[in-house]
TORFI-265085 format. One record per residue: x, y, z of N, C-alpha, C in turn; residue in three letters. Coordinates in steps of 0.05 Angstrom, whole numbers, plus 5000, padded with zeros to 4 digits. Layout:
N
SITE  n_x  n_y  n_z ca_x ca_y ca_z  c_x  c_y  c_z   r
SITE    X    Y    Z    X    Y    Z    X    Y    Z ala
...
***
This chain:
88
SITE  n_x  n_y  n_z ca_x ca_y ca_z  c_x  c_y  c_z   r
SITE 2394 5308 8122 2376 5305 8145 2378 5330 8163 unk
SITE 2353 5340 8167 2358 5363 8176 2355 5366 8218 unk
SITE 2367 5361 8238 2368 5360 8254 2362 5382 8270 unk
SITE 2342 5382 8297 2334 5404 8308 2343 5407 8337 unk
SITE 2356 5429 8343 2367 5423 8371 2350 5448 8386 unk
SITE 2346 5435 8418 2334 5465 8436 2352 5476 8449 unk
SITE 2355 5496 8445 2377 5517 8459 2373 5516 8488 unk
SITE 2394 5512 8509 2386 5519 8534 2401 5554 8552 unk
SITE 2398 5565 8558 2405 5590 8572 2415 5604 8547 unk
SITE 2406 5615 8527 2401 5634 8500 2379 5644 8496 unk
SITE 2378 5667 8489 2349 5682 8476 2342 5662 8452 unk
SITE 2362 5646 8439 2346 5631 8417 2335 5610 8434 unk
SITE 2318 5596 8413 2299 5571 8425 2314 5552 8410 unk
SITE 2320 5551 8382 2318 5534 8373 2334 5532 8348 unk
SITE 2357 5507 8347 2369 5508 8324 2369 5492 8302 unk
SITE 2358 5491 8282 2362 5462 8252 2392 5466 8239 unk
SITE 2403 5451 8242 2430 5445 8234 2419 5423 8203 unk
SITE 2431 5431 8185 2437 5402 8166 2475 5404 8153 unk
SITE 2471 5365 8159 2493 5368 8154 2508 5351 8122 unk
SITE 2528 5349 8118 2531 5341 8099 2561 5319 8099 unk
SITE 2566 5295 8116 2583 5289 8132 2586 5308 8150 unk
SITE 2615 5316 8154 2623 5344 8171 2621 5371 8151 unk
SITE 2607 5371 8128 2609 5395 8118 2580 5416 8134 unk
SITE 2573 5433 8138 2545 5450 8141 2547 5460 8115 unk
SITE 2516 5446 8115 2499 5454 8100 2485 5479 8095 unk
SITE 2469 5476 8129 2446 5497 8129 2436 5501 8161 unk
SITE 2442 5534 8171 2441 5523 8201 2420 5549 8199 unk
SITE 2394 5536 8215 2378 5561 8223 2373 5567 8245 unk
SITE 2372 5594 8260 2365 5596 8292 2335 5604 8285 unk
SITE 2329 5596 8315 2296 5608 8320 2306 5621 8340 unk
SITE 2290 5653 8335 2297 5674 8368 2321 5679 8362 unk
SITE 2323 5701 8384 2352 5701 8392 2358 5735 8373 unk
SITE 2388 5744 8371 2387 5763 8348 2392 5757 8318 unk
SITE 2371 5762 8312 2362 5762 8280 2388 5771 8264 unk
SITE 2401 5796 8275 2426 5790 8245 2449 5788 8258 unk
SITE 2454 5790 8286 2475 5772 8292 2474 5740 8289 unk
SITE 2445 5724 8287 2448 5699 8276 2445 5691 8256 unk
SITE 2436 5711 8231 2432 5701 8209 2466 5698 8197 unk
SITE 2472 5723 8208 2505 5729 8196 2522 5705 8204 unk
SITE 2520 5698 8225 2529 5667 8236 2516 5648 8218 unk
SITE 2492 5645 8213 2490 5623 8196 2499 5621 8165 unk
SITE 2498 5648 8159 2514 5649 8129 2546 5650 8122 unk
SITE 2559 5652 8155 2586 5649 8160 2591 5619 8154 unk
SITE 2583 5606 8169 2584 5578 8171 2581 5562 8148 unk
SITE 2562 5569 8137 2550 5552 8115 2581 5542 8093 unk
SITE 2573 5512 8090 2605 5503 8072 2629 5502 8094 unk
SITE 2628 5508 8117 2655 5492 8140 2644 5473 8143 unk
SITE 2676 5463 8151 2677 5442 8168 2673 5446 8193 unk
SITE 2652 5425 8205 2640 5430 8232 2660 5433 8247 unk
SITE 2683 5415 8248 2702 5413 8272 2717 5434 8274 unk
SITE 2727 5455 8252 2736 5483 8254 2706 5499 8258 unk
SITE 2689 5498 8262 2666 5513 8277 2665 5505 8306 unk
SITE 2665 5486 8305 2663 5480 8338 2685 5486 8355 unk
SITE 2706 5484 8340 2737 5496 8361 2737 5519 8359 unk
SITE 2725 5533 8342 2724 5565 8347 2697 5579 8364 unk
SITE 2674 5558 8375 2647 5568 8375 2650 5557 8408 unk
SITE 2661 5540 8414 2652 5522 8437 2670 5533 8457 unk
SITE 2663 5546 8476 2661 5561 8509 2654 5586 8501 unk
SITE 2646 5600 8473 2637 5625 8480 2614 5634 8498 unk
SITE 2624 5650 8521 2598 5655 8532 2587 5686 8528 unk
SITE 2564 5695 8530 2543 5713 8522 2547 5732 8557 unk
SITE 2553 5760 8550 2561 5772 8578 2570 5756 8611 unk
SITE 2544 5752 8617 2555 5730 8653 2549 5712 8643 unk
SITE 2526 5701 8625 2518 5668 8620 2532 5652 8615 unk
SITE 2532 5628 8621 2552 5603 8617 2558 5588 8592 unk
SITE 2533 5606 8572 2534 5601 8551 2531 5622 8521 unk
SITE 2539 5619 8503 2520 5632 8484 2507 5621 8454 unk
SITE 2495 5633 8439 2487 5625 8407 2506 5610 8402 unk
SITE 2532 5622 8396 2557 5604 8377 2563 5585 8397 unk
SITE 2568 5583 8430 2567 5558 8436 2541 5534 8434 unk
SITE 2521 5541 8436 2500 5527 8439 2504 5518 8403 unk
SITE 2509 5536 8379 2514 5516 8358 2529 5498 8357 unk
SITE 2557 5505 8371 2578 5479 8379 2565 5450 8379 unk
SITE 2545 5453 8409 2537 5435 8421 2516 5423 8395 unk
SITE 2495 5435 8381 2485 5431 8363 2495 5419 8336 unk
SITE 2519 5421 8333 2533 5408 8310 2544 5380 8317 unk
SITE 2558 5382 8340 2559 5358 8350 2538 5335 8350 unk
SITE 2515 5342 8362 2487 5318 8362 2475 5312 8340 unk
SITE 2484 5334 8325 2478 5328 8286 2489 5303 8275 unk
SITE 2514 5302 8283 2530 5291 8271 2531 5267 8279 unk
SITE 2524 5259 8306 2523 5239 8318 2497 5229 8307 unk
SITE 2481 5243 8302 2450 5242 8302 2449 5220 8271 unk
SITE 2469 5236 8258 2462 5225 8228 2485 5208 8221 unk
SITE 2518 5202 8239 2525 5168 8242 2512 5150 8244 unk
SITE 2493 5155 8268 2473 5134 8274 2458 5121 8263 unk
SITE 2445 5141 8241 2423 5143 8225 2426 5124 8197 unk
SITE 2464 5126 8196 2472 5113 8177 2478 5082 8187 unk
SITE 2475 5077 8208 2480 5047 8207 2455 5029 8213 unk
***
């Protein structure tokens, strides 16, 4: 199931996460930089979310409070929750 998250304070808009339990599947950004996030999404592909998200989650992007690899954090998270749910 392929889940879509909206980026908030990032040049991307927009992320599809799929997941596979906690494995990633397939994570695509919309916006944002093109081969600094493609390279991120072909990094990822086959982890385990929870070693992505302990390494992704408070990175922030120069002064912003956030960036891409955090906002995936947050986006792997709601996936996952998204598609527990989905299973009961």
């Amino acid at each position: 199931m392929a889940y879509e998250y909206k980026t908030q304070g990032t040049c991307s808009r927009k992320i599809t996460v799929e997941l596979d339990g906690k494995t990633i599947k397939d994570v695509q950004f919309e916006g944002g930089c093109n081969g600094n996030l493609s390279g991120i999404s072909k990094l990822v592909k086959g982890m385990d979310m929870d070693f992505v998200i302990e390494r992704f989650a408070g990175n922030k992007c120069g002064n912003r409070p956030t960036s891409c690899p955090d906002q995936l954090a947050h986006a792997l998270q709601e996936a996952y929750a998204a598609q527990q749910a989905a299973q009961q």
